[in-house]
N, CA, C and O atoms as a Tinker XYZ file with bonds, in Angstrom:
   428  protein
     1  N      0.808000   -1.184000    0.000000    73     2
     2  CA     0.000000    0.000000    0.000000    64     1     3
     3  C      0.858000    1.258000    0.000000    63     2     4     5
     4  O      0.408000    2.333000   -0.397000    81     3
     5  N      2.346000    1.077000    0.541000    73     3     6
     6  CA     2.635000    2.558000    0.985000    64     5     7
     7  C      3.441000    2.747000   -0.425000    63     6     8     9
     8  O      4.254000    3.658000   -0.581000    81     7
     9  N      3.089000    1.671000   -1.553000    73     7    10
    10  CA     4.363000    1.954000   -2.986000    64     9    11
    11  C      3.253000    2.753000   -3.946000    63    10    12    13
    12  O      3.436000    3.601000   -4.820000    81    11
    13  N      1.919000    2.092000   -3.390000    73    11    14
    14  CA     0.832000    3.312000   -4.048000    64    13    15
    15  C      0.648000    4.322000   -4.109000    63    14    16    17
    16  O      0.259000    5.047000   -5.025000    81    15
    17  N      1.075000    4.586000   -2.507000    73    15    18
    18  CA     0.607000    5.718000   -2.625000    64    17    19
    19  C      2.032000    7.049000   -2.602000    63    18    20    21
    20  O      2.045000    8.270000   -2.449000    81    19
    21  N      2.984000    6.097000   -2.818000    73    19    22
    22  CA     4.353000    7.075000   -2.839000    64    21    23
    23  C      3.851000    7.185000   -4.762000    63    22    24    25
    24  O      3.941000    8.215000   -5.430000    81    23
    25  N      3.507000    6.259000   -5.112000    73    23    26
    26  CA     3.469000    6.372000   -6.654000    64    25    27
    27  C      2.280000    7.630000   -6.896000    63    26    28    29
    28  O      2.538000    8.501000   -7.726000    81    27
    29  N      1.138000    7.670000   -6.227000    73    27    30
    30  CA     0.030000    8.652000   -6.593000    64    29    31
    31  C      0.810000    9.955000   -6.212000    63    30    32    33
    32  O      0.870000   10.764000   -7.138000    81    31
    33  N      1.397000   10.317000   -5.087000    73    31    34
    34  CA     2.716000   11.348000   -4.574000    64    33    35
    35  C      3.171000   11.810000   -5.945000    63    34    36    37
    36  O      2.888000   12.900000   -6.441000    81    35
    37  N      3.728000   11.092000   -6.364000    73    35    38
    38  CA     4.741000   11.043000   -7.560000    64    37    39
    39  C      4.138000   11.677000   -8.587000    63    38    40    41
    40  O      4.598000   12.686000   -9.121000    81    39
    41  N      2.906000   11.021000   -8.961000    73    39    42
    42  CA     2.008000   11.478000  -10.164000    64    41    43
    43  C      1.724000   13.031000   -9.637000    63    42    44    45
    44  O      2.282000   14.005000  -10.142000    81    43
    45  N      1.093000   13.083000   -8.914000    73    43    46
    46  CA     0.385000   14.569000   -8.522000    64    45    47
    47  C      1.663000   15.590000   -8.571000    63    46    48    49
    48  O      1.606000   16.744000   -8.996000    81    47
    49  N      2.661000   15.033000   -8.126000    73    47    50
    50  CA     3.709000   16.463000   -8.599000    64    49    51
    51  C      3.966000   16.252000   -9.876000    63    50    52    53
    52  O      3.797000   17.369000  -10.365000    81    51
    53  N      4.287000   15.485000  -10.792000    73    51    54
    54  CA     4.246000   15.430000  -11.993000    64    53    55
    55  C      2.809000   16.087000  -12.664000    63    54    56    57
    56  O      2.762000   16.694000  -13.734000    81    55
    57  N      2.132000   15.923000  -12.132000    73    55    58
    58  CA     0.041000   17.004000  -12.851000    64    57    59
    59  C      0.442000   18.017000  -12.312000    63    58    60    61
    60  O     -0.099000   19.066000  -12.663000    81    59
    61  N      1.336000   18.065000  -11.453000    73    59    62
    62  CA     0.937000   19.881000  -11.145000    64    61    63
    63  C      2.376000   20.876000  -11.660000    63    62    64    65
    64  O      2.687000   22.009000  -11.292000    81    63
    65  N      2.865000   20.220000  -12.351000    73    63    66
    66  CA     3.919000   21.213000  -13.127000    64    65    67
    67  C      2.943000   22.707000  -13.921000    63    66    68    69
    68  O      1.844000   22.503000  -14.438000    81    67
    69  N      3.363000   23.643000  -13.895000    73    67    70
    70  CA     3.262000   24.932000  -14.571000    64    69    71
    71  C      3.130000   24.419000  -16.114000    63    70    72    73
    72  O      3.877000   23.610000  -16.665000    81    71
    73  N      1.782000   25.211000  -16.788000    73    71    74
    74  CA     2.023000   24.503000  -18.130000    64    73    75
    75  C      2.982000   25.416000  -18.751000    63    74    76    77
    76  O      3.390000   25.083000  -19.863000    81    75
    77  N      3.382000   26.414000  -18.285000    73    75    78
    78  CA     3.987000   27.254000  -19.203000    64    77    79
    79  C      5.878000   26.529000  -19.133000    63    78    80    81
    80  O      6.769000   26.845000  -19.921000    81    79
    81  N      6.022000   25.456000  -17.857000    73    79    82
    82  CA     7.160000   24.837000  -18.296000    64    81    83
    83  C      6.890000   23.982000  -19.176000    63    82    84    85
    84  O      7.698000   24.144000  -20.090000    81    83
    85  N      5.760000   22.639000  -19.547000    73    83    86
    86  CA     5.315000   22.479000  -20.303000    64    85    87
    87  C      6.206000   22.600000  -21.745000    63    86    88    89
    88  O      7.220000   22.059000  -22.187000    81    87
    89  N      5.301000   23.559000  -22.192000    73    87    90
    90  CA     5.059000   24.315000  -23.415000    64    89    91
    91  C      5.896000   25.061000  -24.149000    63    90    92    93
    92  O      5.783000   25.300000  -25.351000    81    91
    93  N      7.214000   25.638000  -23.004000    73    91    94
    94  CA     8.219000   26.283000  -23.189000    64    93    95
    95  C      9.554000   25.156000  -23.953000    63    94    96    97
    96  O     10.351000   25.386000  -24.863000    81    95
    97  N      9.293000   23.732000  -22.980000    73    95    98
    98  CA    10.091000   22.709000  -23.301000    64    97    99
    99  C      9.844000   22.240000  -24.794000    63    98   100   101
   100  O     10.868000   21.918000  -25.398000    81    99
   101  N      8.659000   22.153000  -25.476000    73    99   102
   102  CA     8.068000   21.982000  -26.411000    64   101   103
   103  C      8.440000   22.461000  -27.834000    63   102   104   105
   104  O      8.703000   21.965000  -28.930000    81   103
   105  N      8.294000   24.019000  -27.095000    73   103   106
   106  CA     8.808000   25.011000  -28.661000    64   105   107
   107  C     10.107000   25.178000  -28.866000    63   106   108   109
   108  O     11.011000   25.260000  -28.034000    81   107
   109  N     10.153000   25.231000  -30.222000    73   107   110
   110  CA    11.847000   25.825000  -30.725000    64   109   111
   111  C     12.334000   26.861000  -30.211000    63   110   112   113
   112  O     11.599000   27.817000  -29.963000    81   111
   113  N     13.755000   26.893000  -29.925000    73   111   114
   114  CA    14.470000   28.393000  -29.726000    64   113   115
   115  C     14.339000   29.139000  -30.488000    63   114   116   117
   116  O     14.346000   28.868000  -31.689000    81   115
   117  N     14.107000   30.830000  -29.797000    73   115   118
   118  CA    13.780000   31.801000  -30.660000    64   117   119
   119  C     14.360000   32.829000  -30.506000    63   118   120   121
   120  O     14.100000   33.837000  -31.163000    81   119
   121  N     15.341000   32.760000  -29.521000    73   119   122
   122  CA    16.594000   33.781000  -28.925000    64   121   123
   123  C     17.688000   33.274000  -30.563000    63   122   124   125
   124  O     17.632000   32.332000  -31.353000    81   123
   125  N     18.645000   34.587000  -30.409000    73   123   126
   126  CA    19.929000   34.240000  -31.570000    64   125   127
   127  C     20.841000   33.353000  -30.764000    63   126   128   129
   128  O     21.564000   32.580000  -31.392000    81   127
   129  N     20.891000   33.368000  -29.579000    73   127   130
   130  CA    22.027000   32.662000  -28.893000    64   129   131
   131  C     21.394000   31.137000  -28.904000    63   130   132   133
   132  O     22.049000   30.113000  -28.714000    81   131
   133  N     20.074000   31.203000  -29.150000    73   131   134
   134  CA    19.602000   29.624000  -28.415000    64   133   135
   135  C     19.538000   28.883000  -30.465000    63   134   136   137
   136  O     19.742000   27.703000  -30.752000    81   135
   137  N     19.290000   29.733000  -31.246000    73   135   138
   138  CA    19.603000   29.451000  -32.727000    64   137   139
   139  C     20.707000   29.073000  -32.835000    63   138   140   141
   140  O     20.883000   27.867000  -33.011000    81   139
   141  N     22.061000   30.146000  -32.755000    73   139   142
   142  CA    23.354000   29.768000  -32.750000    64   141   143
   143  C     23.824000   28.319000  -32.375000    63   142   144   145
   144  O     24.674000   27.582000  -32.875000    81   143
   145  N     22.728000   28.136000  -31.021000    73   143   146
   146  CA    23.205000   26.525000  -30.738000    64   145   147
   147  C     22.491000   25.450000  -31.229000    63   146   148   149
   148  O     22.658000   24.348000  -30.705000    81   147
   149  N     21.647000   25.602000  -32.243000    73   147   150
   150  CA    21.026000   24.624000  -32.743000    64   149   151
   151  C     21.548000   24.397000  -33.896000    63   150   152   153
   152  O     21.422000   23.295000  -34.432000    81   151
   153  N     22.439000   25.742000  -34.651000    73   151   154
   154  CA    23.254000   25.853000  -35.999000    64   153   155
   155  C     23.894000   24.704000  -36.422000    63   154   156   157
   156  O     24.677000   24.208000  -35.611000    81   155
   157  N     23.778000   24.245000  -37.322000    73   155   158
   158  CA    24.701000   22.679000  -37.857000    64   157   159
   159  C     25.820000   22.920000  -37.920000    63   158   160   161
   160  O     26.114000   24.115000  -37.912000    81   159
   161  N     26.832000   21.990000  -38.002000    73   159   162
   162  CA    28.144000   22.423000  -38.137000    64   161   163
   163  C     28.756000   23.076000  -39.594000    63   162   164   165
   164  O     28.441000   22.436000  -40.598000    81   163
   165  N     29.324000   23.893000  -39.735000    73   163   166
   166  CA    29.980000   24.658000  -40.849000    64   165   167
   167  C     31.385000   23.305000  -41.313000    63   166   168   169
   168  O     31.976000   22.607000  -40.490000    81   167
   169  N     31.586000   23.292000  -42.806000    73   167   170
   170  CA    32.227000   22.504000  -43.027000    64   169   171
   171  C     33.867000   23.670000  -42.508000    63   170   172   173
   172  O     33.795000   24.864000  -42.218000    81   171
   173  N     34.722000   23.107000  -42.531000    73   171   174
   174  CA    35.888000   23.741000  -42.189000    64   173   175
   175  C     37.142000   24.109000  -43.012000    63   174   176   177
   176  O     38.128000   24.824000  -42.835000    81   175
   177  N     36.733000   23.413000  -43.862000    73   175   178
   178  CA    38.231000   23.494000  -45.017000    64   177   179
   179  C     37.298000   23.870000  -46.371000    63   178   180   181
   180  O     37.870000   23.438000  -47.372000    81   179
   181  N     36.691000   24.194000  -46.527000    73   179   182
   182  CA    35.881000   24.732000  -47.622000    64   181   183
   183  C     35.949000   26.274000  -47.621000    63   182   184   185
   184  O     35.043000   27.099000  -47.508000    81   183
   185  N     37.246000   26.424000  -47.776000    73   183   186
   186  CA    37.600000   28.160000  -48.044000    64   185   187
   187  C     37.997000   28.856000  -49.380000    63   186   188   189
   188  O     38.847000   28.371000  -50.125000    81   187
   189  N     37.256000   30.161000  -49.677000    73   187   190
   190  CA    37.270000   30.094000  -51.504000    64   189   191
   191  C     39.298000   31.260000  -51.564000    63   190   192   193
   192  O     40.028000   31.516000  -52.522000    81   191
   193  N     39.411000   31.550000  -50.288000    73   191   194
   194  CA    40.888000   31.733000  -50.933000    64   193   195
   195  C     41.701000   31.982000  -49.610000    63   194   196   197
   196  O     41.086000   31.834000  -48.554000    81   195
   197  N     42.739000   32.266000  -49.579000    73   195   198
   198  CA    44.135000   32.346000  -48.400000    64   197   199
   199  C     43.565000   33.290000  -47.805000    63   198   200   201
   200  O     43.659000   32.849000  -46.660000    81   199
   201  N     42.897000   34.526000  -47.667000    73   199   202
   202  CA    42.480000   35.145000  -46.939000    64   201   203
   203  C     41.120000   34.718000  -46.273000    63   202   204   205
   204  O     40.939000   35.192000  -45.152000    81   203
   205  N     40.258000   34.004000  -46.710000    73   203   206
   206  CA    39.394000   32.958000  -45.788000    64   205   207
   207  C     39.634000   32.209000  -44.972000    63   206   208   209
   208  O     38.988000   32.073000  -43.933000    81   207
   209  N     41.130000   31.256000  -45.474000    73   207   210
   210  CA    41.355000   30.302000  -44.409000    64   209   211
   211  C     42.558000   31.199000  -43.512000    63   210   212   213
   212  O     42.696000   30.764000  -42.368000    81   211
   213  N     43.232000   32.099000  -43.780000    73   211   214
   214  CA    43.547000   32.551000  -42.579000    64   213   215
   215  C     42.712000   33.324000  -41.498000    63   214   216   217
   216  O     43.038000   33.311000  -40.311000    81   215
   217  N     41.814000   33.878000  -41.889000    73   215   218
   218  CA    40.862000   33.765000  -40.208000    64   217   219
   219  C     40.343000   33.287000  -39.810000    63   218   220   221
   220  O     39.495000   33.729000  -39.036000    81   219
   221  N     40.544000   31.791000  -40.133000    73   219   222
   222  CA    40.248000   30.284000  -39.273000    64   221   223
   223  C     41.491000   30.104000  -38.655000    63   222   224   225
   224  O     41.531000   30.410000  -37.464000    81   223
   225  N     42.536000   29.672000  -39.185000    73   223   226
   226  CA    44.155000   29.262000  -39.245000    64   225   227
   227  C     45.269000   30.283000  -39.487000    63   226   228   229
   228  O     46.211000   30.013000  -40.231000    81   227
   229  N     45.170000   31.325000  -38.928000    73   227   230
   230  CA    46.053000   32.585000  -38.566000    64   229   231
   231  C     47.377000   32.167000  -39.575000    63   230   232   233
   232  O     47.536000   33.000000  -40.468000    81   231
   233  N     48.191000   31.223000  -39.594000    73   231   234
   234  CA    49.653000   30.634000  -40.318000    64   233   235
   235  C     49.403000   29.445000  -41.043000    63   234   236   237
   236  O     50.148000   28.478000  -41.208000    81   235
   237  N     48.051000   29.681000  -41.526000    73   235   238
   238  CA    48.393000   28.383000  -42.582000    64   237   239
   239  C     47.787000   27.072000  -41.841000    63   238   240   241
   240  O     47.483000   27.078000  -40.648000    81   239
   241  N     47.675000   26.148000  -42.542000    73   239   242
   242  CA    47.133000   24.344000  -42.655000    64   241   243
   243  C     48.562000   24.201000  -43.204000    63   242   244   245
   244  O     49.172000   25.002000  -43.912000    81   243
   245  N     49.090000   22.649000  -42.582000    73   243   246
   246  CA    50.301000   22.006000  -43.315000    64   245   247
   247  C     50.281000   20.757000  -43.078000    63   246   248   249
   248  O     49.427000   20.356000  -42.288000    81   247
   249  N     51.021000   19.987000  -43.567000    73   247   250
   250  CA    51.046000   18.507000  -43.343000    64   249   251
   251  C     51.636000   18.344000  -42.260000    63   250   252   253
   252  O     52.063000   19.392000  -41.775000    81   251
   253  N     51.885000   17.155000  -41.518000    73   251   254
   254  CA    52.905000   16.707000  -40.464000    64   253   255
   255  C     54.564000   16.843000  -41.207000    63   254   256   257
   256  O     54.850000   16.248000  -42.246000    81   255
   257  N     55.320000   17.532000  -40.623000    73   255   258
   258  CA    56.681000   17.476000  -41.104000    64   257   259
   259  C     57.011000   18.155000  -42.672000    63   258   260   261
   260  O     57.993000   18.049000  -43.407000    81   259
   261  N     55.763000   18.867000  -42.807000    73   259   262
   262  CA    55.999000   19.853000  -44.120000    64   261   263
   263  C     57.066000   21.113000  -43.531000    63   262   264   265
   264  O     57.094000   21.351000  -42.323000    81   263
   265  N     57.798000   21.766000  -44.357000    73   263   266
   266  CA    58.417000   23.085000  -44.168000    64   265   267
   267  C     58.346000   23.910000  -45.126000    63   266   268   269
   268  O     58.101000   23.573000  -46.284000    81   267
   269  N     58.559000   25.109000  -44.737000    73   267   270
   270  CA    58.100000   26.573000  -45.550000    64   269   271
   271  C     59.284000   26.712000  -46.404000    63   270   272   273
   272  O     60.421000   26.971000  -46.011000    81   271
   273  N     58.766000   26.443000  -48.054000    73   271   274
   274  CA    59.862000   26.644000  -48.937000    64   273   275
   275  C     59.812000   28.569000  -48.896000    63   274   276   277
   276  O     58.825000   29.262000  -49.145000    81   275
   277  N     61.181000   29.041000  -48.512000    73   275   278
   278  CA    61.074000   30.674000  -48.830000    64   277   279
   279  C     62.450000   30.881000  -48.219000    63   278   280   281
   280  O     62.939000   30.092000  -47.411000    81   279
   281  N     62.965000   31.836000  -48.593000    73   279   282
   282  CA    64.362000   32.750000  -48.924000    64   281   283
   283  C     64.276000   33.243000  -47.082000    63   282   284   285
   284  O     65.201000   33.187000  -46.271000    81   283
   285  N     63.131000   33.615000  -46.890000    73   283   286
   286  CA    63.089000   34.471000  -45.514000    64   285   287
   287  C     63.512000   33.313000  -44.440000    63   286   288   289
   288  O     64.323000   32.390000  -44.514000    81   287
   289  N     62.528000   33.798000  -43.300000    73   287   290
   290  CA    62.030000   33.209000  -42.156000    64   289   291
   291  C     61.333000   32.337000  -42.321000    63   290   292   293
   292  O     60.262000   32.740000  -42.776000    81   291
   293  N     61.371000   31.112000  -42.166000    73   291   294
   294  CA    60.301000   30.448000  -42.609000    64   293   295
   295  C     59.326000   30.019000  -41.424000    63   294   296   297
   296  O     59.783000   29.689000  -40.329000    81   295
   297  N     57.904000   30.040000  -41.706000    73   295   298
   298  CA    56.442000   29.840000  -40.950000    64   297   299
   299  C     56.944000   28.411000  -40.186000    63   298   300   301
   300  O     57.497000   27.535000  -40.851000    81   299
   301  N     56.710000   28.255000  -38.761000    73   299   302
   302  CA    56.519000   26.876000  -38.510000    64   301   303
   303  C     55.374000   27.236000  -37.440000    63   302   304   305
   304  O     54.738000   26.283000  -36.990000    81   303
   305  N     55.184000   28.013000  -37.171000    73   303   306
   306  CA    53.499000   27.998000  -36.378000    64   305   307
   307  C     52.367000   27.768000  -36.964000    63   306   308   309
   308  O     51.239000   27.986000  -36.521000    81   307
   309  N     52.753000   27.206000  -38.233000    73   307   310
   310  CA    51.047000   27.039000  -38.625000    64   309   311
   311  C     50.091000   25.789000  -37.924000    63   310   312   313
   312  O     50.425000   25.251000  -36.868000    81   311
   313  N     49.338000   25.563000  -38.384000    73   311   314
   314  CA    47.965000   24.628000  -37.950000    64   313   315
   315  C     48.720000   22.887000  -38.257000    63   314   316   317
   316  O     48.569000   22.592000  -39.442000    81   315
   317  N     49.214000   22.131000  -37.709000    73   315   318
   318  CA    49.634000   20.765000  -38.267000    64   317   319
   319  C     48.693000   19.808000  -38.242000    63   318   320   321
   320  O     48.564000   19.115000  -37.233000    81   319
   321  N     47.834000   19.616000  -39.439000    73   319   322
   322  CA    47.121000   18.811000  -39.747000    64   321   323
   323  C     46.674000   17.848000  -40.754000    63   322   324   325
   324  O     45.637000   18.052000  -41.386000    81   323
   325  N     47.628000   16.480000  -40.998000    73   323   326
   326  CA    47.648000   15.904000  -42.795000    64   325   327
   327  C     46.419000   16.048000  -43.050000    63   326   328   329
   328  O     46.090000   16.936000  -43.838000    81   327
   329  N     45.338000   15.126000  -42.387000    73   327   330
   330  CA    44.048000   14.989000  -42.180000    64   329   331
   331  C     43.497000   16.211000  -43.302000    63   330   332   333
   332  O     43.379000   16.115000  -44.523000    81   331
   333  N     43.193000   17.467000  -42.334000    73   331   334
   334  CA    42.733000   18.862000  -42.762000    64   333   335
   335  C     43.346000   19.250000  -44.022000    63   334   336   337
   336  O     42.591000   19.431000  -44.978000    81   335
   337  N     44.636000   19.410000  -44.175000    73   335   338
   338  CA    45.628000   19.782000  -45.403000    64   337   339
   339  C     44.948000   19.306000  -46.423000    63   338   340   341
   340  O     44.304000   19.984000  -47.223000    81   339
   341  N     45.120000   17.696000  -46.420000    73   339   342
   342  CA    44.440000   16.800000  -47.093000    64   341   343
   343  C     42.959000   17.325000  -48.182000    63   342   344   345
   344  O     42.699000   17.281000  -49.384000    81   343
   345  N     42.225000   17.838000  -46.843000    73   343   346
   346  CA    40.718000   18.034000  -47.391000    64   345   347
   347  C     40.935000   19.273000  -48.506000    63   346   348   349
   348  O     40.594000   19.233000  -49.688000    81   347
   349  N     41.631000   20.444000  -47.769000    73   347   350
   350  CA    41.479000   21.848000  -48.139000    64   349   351
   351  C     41.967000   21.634000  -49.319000    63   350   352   353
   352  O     41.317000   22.186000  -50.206000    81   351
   353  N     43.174000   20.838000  -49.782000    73   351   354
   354  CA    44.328000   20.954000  -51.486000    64   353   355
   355  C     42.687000   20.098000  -51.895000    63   354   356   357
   356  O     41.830000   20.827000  -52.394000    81   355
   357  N     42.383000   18.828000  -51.701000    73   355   358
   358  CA    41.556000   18.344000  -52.415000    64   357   359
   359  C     40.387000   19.532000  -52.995000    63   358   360   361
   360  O     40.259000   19.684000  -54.210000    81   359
   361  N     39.510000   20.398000  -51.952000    73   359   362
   362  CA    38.893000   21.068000  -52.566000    64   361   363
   363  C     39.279000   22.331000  -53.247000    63   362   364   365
   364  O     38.397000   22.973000  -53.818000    81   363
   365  N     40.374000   22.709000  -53.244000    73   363   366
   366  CA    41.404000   23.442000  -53.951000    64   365   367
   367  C     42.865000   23.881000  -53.840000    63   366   368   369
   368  O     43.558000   24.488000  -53.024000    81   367
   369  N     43.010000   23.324000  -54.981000    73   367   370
   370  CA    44.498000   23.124000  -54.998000    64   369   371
   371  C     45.653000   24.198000  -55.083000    63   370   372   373
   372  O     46.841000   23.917000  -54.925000    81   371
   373  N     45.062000   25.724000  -55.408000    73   371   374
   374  CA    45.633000   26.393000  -55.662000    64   373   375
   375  C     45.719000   27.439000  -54.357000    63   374   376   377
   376  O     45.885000   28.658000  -54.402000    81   375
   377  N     45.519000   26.404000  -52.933000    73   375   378
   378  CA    45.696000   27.334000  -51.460000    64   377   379
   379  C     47.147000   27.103000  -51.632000    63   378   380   381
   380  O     47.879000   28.082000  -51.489000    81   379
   381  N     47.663000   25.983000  -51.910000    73   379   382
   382  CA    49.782000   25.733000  -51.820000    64   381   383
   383  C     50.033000   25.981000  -53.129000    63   382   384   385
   384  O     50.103000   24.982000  -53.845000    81   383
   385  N     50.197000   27.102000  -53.666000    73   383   386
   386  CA    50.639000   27.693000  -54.672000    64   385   387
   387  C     52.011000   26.578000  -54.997000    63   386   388   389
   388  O     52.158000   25.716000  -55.864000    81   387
   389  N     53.061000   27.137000  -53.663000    73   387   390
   390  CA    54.628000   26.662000  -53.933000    64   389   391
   391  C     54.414000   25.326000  -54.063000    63   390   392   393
   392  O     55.130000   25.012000  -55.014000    81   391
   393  N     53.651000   23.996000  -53.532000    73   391   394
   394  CA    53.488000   22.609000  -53.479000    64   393   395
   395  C     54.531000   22.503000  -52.277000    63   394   396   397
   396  O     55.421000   21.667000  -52.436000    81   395
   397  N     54.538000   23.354000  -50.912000    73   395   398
   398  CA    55.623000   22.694000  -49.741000    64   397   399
   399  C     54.675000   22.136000  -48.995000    63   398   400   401
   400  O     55.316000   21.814000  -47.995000    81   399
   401  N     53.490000   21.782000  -48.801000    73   399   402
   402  CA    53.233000   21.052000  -47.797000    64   401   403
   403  C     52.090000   22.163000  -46.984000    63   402   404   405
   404  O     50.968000   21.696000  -46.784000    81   403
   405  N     52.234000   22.927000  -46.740000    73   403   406
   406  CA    51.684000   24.174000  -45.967000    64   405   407
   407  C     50.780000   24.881000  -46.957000    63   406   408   409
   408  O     51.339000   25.349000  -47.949000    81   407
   409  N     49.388000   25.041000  -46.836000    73   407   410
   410  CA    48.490000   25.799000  -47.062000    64   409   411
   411  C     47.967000   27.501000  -46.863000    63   410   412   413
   412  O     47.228000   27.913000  -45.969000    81   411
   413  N     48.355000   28.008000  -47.556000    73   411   414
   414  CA    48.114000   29.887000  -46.897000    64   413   415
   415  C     48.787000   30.167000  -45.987000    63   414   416   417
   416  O     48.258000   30.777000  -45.057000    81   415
   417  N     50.507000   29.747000  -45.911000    73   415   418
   418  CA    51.329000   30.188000  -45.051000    64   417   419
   419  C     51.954000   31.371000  -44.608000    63   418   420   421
   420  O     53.104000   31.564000  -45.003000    81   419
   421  N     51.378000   32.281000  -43.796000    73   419   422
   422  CA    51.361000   33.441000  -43.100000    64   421   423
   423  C     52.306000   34.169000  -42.638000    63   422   424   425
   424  O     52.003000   34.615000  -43.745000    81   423
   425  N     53.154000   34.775000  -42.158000    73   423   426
   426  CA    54.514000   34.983000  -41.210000    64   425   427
   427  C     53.346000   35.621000  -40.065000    63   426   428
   428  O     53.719000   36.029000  -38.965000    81   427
């Protein structure tokens, strides 16, 4: 008897919720911040030139163990990622102009 009536307990605070929590749980976000978090993910290496993907990757995308063909200083802070590198030359090839390995390499 006393699992009954802990169970009817149970129910009655569950009936007496606020419908407006309800209803609130129900509907879509309608704030920009609560949109923002419902936003799908943006692909990441789908950049139309070196100045796109550097304000993702400040020095460049490069392979593991690529180096900066150049006369100067050469970049080694860029982004080390074969993986990523990989994607970005596949969807265009003309981010590694020189062919060193490094993508939109920055100083």
């Amino acid at each position: 008897m006393r699992g009954l009536v802990a169970a009817v307990a149970a129910l009655a605070v569950v009936v007496s919720l606020p419908a407006t929590a309800v209803t609130a749980a129900a509907q879509p976000p309608t704030s920009v911040r609560a949109m923002a978090a419902v936003k799908p993910l943006v692909v990441k290496y789908k950049f139309k030139n070196c100045t796109a993907l550097n304000k993702v990757y400040a020095h460049g995308v490069g392979k593991s163990g690529a180096r900066d063909h150049t006369s100067g200083t050469p970049v080694t802070d860029f982004k080390v990622s074969t993986s990523l590198y990989k994607k970005i030359i596949k969807y265009r090839k003309s981010l590694d102009r020189d062919k060193d390995g490094i993508a939109c390499e920055r100083a």
